[in-house]
C-alpha positions as CSV (number, residue, x, y, z in Angstrom):
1,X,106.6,132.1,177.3
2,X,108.9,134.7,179.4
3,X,107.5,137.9,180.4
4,X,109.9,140.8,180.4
5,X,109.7,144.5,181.3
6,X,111.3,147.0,178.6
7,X,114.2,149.3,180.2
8,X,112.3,152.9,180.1
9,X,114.7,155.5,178.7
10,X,112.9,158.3,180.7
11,X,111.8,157.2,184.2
12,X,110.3,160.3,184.6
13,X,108.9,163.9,183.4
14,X,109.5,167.2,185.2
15,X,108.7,170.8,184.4
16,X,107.2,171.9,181.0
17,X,108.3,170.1,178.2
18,X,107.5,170.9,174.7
19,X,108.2,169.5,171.0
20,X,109.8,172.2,169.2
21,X,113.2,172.4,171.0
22,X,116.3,170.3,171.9
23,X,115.6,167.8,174.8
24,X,118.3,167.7,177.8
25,X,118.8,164.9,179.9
26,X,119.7,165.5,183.8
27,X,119.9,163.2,186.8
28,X,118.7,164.4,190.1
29,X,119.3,162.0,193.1
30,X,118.3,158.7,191.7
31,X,115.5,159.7,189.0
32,X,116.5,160.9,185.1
33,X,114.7,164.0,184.3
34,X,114.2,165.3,180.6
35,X,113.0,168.7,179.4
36,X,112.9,171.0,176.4
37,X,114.1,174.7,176.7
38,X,111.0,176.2,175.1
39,X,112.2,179.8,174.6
40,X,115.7,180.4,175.0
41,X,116.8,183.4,176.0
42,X,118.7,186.1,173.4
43,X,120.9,187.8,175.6
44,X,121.1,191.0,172.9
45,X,117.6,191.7,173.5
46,X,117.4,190.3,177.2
47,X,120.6,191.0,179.2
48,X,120.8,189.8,182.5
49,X,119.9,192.1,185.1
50,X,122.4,193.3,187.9
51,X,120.4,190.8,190.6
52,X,121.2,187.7,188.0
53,X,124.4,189.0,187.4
54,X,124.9,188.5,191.6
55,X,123.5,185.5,191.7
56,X,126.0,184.6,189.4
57,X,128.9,186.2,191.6
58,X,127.5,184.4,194.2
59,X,127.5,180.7,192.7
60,X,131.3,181.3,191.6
61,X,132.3,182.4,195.1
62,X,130.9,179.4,196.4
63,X,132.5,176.8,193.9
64,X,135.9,178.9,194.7
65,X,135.4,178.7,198.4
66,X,134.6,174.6,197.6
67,X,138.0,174.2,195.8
68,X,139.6,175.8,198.6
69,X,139.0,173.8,201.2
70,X,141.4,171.9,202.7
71,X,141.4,168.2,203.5
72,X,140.1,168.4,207.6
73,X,137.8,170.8,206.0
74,X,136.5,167.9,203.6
75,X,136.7,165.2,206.0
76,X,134.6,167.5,208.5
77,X,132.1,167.9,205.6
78,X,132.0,164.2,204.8
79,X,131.4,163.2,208.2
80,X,128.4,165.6,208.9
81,X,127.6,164.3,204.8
82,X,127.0,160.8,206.5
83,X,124.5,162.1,208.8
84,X,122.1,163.6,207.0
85,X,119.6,162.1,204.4
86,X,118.4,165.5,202.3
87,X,121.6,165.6,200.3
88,X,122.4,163.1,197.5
89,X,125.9,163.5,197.3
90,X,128.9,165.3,198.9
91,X,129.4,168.1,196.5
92,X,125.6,169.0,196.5
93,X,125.8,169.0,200.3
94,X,129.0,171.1,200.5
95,X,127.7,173.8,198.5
96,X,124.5,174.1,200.3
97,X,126.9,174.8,203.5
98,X,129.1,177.3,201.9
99,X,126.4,179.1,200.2
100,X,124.5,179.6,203.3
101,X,128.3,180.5,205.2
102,X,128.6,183.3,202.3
103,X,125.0,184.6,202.7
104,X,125.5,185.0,206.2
């Protein structure tokens, strides 16, 4: 008789995850994550505040600055990329650089 091993779906479980909400899928590095959004939030009765509203600013400045960068910019990133083991991909690592740039 063969043995086998059944393909998990879900390799593993992060954060709080409860049963009466839609579940989301997300890869981060090599491991698939799930999780439920237990509250969501009702923007009517809980608008963002002006900190969140600058974090925000902030995150779209970065992705901006990303697209703007020009292709000895991107080859300078890749190459420093190649280096380094904390970042899983390019992008990740390339908005960890310009985010740190624009808070400086």
């Amino acid at each position: 008789m063969a043995r086998y091993k059944p393909i998990d779906m879900v390799d593993h479980y992060r954060g709080k995850i409860c049963s009466h909400s839609d579940t989301y899928f997300q890869k981060r590095g090599k491991t698939l994550c799930t999780g439920r959004i237990c509250k969501p939030r009702n923007l009517d009765k809980d608008p963002y505040s002006s900190a969140e509203i600058a974090v925000h600013n902030k995150f779209s400045q970065v992705i901006e600055a990303i697209k703007s960068l020009t292709e000895e910019q991107k080859a300078a990133y890749k190459t420093a990329f190649d280096n380094q083991t904390k970042y899983t991909s390019l992008r990740g690592y390339m908005f960890a650089k310009e985010y740190e740039t624009l808070g400086n």
